[in-house]
PDB file with SEQRES, HELIX, SHEET and CRYST1 records, atoms N, CA, C and O in Angstrom:
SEQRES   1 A   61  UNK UNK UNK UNK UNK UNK UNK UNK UNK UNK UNK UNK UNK          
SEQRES   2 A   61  UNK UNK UNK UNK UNK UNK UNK UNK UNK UNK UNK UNK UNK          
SEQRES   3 A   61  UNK UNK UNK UNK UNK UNK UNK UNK UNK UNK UNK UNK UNK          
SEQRES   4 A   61  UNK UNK UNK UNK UNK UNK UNK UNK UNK UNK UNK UNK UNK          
SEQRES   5 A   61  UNK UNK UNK UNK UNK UNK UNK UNK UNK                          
HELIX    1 AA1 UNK A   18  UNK A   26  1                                   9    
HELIX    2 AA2 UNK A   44  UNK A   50  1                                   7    
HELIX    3 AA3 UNK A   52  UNK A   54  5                                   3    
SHEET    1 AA1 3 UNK A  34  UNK A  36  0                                        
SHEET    2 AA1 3 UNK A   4  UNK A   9 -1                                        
SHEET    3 AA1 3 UNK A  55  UNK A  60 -1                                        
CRYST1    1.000    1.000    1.000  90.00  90.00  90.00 P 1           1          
ATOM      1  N   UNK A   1       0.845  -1.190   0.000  1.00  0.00           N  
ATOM      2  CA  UNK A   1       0.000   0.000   0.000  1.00  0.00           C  
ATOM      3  C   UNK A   1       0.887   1.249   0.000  1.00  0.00           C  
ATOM      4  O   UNK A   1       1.769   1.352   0.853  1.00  0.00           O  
ATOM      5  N   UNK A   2       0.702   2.155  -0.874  1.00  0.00           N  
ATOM      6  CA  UNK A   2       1.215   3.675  -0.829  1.00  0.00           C  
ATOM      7  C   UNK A   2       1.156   4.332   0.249  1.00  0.00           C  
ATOM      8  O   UNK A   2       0.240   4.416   1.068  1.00  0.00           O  
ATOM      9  N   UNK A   3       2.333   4.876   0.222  1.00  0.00           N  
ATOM     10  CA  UNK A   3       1.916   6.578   1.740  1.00  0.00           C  
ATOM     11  C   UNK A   3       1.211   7.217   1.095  1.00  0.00           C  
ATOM     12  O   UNK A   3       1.307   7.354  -0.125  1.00  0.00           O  
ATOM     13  N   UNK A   4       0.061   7.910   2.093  1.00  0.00           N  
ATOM     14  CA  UNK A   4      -0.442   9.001   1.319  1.00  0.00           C  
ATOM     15  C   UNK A   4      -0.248  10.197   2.164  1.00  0.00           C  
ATOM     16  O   UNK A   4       0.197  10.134   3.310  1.00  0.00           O  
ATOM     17  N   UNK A   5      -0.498  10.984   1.734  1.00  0.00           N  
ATOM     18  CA  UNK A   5      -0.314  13.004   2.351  1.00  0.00           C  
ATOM     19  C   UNK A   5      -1.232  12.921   2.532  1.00  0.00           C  
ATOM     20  O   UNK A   5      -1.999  12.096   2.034  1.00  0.00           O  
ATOM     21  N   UNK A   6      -1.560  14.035   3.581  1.00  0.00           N  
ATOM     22  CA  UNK A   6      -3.088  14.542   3.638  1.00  0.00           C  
ATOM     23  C   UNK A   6      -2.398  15.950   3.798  1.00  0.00           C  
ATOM     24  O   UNK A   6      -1.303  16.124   4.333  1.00  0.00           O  
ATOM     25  N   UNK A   7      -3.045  16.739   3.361  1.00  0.00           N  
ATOM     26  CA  UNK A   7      -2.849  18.636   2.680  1.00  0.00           C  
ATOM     27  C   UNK A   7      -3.783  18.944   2.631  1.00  0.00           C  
ATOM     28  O   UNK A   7      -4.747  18.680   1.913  1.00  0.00           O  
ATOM     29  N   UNK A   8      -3.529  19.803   3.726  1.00  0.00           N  
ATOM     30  CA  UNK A   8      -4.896  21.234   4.423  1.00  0.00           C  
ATOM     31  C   UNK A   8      -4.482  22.351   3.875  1.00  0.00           C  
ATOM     32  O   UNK A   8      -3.308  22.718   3.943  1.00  0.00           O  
ATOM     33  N   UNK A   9      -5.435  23.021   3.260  1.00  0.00           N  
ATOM     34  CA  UNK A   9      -5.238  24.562   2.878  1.00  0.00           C  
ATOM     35  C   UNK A   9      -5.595  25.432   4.096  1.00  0.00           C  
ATOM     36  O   UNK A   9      -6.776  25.373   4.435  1.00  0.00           O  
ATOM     37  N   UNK A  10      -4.799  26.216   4.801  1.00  0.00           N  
ATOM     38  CA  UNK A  10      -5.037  26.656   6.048  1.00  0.00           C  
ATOM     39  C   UNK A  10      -4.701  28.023   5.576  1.00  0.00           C  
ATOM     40  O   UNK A  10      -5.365  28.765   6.300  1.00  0.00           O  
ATOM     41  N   UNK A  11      -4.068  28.694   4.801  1.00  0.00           N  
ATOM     42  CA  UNK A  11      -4.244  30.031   4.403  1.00  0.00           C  
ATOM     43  C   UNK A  11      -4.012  30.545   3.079  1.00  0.00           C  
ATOM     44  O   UNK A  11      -3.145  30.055   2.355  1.00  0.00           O  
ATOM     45  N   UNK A  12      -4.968  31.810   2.615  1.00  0.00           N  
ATOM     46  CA  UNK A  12      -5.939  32.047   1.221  1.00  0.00           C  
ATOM     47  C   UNK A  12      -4.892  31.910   0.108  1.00  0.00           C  
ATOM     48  O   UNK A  12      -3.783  31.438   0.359  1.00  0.00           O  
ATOM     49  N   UNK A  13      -5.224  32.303  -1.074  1.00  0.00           N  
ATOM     50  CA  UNK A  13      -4.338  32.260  -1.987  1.00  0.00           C  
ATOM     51  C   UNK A  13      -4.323  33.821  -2.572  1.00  0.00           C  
ATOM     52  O   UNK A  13      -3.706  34.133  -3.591  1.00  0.00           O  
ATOM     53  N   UNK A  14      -4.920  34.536  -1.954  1.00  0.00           N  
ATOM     54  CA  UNK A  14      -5.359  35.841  -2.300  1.00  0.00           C  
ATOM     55  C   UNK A  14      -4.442  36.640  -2.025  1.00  0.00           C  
ATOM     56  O   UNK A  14      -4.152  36.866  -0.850  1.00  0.00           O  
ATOM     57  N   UNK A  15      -3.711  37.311  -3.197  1.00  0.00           N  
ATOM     58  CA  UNK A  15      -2.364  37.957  -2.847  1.00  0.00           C  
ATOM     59  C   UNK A  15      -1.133  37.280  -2.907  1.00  0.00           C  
ATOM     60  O   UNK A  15      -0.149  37.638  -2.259  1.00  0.00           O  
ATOM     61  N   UNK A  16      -1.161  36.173  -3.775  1.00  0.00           N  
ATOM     62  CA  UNK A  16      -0.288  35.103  -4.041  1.00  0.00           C  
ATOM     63  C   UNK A  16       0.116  35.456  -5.534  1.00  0.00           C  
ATOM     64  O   UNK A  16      -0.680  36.132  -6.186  1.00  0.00           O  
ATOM     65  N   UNK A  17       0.783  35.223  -5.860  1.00  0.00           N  
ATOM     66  CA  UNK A  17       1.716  34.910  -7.655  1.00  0.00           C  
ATOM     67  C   UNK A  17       0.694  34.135  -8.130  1.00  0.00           C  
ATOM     68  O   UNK A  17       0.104  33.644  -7.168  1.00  0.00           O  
ATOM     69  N   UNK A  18       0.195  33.786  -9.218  1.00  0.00           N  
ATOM     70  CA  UNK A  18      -0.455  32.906 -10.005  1.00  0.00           C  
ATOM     71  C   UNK A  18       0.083  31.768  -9.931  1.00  0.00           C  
ATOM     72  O   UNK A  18      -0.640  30.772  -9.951  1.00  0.00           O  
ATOM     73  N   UNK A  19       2.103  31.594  -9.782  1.00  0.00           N  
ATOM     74  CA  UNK A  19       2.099  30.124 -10.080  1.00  0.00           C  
ATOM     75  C   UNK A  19       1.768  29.645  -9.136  1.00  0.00           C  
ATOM     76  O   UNK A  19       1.366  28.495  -9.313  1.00  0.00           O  
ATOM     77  N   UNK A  20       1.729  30.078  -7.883  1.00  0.00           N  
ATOM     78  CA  UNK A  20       1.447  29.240  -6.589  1.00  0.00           C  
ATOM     79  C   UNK A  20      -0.455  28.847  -6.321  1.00  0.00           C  
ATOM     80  O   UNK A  20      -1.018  27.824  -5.933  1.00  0.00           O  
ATOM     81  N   UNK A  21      -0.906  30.016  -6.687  1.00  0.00           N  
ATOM     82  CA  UNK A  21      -2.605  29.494  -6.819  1.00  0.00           C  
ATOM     83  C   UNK A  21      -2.148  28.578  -8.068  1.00  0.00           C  
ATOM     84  O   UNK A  21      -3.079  27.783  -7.938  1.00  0.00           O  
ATOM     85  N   UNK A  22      -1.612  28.197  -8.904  1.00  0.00           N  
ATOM     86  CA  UNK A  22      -2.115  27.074  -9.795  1.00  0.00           C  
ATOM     87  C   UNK A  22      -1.214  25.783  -9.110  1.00  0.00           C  
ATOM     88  O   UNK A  22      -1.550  24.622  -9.344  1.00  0.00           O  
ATOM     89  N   UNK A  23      -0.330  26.022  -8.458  1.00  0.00           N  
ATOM     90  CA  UNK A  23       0.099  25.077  -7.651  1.00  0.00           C  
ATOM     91  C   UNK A  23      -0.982  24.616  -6.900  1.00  0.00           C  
ATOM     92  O   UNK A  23      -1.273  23.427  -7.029  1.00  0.00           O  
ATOM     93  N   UNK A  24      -1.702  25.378  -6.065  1.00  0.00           N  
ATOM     94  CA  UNK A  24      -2.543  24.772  -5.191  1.00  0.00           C  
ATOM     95  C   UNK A  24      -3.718  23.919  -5.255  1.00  0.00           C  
ATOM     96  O   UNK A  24      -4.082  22.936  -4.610  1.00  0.00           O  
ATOM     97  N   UNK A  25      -4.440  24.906  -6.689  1.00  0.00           N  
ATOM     98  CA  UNK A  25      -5.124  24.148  -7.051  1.00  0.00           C  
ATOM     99  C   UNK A  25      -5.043  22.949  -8.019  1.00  0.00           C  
ATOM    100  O   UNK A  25      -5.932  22.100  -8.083  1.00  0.00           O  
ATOM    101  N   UNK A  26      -4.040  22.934  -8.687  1.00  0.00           N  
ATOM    102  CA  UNK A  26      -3.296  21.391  -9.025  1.00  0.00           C  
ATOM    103  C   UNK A  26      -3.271  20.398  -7.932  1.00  0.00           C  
ATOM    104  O   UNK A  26      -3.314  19.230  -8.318  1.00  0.00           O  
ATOM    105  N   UNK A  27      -3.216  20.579  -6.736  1.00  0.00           N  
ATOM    106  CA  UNK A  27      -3.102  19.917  -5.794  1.00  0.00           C  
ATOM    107  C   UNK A  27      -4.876  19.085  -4.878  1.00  0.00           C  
ATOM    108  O   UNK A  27      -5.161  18.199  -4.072  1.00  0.00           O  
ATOM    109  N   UNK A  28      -5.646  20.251  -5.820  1.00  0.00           N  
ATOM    110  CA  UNK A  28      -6.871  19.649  -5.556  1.00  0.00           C  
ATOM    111  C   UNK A  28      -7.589  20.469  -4.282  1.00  0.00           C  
ATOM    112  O   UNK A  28      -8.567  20.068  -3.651  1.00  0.00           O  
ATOM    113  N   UNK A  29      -6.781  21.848  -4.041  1.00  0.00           N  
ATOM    114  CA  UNK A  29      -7.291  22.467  -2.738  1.00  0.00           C  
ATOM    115  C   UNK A  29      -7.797  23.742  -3.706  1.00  0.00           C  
ATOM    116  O   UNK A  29      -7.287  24.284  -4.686  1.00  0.00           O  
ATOM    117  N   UNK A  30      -9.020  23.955  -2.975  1.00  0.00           N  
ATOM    118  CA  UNK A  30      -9.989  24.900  -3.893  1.00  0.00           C  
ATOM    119  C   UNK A  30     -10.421  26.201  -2.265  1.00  0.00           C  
ATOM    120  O   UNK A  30     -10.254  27.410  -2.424  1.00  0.00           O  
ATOM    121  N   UNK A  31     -10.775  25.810  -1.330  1.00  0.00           N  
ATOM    122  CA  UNK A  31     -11.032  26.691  -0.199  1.00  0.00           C  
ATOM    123  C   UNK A  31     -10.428  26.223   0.568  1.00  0.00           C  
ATOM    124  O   UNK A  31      -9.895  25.115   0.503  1.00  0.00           O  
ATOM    125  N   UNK A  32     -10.379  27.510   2.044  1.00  0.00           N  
ATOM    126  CA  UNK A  32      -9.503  27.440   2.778  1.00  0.00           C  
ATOM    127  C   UNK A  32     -10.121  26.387   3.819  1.00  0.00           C  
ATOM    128  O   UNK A  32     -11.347  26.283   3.858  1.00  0.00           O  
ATOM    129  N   UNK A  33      -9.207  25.489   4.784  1.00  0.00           N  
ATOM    130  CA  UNK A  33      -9.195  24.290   5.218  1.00  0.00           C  
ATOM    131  C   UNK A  33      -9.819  22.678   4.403  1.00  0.00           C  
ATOM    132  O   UNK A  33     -10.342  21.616   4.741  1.00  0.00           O  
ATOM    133  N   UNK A  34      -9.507  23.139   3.586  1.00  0.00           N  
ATOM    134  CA  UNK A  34      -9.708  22.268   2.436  1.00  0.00           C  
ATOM    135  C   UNK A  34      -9.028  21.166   2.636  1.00  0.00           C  
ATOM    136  O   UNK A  34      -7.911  21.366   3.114  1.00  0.00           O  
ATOM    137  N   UNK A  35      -9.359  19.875   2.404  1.00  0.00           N  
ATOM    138  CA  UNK A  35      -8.735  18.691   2.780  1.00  0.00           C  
ATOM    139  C   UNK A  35      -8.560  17.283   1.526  1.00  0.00           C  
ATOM    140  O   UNK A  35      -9.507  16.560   1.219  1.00  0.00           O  
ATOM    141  N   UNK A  36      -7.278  17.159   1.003  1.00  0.00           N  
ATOM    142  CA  UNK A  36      -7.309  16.277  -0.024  1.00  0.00           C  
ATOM    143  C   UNK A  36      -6.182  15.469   0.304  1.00  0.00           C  
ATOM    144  O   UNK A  36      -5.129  15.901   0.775  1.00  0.00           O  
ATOM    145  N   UNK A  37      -6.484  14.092  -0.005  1.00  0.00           N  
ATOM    146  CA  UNK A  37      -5.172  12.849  -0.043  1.00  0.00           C  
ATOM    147  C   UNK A  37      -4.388  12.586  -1.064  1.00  0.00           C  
ATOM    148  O   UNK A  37      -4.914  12.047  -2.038  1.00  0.00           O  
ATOM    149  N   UNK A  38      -3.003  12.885  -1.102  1.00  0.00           N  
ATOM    150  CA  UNK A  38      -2.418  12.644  -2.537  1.00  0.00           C  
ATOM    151  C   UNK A  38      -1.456  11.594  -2.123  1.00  0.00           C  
ATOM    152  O   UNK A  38      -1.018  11.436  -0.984  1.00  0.00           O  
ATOM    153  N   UNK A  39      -1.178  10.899  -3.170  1.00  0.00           N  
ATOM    154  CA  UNK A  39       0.272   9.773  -3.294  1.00  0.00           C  
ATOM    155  C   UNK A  39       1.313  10.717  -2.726  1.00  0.00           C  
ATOM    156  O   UNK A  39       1.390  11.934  -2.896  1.00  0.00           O  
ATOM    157  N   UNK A  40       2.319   9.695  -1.821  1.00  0.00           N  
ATOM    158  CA  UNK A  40       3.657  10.343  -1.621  1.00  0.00           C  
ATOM    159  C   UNK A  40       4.222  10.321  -2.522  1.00  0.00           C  
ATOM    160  O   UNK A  40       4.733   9.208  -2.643  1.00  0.00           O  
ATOM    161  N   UNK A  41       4.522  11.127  -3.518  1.00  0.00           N  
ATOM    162  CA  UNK A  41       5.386  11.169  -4.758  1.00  0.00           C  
ATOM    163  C   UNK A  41       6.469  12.303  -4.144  1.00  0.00           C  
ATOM    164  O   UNK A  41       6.417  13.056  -3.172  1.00  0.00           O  
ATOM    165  N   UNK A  42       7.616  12.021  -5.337  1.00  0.00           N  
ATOM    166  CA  UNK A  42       8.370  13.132  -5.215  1.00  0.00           C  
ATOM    167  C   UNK A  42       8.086  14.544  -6.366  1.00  0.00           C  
ATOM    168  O   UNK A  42       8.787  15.538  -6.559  1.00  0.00           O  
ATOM    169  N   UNK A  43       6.978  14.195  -6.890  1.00  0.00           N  
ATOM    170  CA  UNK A  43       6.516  15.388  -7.641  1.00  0.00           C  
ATOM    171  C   UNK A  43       5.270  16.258  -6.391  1.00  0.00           C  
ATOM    172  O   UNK A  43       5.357  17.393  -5.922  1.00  0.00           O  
ATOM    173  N   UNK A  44       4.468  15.465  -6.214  1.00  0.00           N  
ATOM    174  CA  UNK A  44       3.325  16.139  -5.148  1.00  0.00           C  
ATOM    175  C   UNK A  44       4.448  17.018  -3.664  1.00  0.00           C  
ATOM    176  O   UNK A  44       4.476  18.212  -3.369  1.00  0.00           O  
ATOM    177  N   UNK A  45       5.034  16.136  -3.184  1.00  0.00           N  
ATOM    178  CA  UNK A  45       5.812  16.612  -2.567  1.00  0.00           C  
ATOM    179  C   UNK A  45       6.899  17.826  -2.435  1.00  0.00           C  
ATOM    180  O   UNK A  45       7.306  18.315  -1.381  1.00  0.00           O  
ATOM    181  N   UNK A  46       7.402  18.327  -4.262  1.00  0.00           N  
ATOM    182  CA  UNK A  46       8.011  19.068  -4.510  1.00  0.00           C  
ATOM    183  C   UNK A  46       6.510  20.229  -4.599  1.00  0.00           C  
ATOM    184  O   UNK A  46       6.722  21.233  -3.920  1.00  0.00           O  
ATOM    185  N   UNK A  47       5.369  20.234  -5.166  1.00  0.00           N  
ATOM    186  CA  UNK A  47       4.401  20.989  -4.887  1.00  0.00           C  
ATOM    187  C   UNK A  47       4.165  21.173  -3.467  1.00  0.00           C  
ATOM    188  O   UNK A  47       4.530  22.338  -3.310  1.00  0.00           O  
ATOM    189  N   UNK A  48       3.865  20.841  -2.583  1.00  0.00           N  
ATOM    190  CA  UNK A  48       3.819  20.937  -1.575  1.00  0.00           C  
ATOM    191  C   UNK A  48       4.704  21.929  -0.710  1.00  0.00           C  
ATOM    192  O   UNK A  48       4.250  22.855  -0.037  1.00  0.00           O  
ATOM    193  N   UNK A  49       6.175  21.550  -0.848  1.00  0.00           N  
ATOM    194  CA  UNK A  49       7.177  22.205  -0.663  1.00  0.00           C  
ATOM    195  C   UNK A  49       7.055  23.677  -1.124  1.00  0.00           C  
ATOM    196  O   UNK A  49       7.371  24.638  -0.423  1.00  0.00           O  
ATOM    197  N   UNK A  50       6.550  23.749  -2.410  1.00  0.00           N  
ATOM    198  CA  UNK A  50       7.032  25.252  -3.227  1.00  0.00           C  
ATOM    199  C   UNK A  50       5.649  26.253  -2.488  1.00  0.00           C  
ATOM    200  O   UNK A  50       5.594  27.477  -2.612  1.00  0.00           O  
ATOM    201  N   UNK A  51       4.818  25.588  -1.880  1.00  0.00           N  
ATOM    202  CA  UNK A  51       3.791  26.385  -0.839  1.00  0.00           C  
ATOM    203  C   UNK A  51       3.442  25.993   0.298  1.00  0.00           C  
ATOM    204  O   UNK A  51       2.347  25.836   0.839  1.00  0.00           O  
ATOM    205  N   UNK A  52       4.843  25.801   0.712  1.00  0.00           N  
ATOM    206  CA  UNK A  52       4.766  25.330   2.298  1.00  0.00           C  
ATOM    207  C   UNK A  52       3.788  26.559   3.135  1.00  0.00           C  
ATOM    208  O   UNK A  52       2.942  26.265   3.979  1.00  0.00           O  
ATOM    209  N   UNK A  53       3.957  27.300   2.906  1.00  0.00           N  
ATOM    210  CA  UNK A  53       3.004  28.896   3.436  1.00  0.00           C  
ATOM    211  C   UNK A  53       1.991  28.841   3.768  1.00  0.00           C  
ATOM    212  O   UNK A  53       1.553  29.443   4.749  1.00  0.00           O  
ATOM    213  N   UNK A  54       1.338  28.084   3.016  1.00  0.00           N  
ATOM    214  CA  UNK A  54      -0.084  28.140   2.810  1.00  0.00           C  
ATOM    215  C   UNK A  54      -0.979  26.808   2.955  1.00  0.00           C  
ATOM    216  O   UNK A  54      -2.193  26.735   2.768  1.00  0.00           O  
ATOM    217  N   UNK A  55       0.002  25.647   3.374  1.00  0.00           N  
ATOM    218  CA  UNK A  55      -0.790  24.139   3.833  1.00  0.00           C  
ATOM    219  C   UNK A  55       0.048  23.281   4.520  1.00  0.00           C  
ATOM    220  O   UNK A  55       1.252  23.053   4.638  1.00  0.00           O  
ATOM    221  N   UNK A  56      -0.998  22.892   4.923  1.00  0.00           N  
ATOM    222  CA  UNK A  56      -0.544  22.082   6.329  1.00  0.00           C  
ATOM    223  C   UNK A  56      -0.562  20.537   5.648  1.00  0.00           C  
ATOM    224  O   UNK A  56      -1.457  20.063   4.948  1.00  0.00           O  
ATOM    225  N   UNK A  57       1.068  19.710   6.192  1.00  0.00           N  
ATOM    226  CA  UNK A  57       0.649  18.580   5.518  1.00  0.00           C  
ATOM    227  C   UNK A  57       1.030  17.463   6.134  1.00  0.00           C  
ATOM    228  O   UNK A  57       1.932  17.804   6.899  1.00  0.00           O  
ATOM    229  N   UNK A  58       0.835  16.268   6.231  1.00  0.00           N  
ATOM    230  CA  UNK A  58       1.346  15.200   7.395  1.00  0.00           C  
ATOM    231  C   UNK A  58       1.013  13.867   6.744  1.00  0.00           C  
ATOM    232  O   UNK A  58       0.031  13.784   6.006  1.00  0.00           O  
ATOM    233  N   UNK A  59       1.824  12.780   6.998  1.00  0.00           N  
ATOM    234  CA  UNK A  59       1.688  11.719   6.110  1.00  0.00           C  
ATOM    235  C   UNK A  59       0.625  10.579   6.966  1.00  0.00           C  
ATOM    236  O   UNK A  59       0.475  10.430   8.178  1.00  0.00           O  
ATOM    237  N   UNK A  60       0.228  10.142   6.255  1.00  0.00           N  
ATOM    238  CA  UNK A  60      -1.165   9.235   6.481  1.00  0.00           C  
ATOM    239  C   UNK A  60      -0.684   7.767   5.737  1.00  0.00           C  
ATOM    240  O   UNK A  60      -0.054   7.539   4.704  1.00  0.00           O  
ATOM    241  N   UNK A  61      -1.299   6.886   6.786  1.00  0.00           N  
ATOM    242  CA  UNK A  61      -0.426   5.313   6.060  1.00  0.00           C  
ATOM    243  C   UNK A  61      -2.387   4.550   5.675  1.00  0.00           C  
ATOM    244  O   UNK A  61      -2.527   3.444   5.154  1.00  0.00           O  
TER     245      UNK A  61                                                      
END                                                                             
């Protein structure tokens, strides 16, 4: 079985660069405390990383 992430959007995207709102919402987070499960990849993960700012994230087995 895969690790998975779980990634909370805990603050807005409003006043952000565009690439990072399309980061986010690539990620499947649309409002704030928003809650989605992604594969531990090293691509999701490098997203994750590039908006550490703005979500909360913790690994889920």
């Amino acid at each position: 079985m895969a690790k998975k992430l779980r990634i909370e959007l805990i603050k807005s995207t409003i006043g952000q660069k565009p690439e990072k709102v399309a980061t986010v919402r690539s990620l499947g987070l649309k409002k704030i405390n928003s809650v989605v499960e992604q594969n531990d990849t090293p691509a999701i993960r490098g997203m994750v990383a590039s908006v550490a700012h703005l979500v909360k994230c913790e690994e889920i087995n």
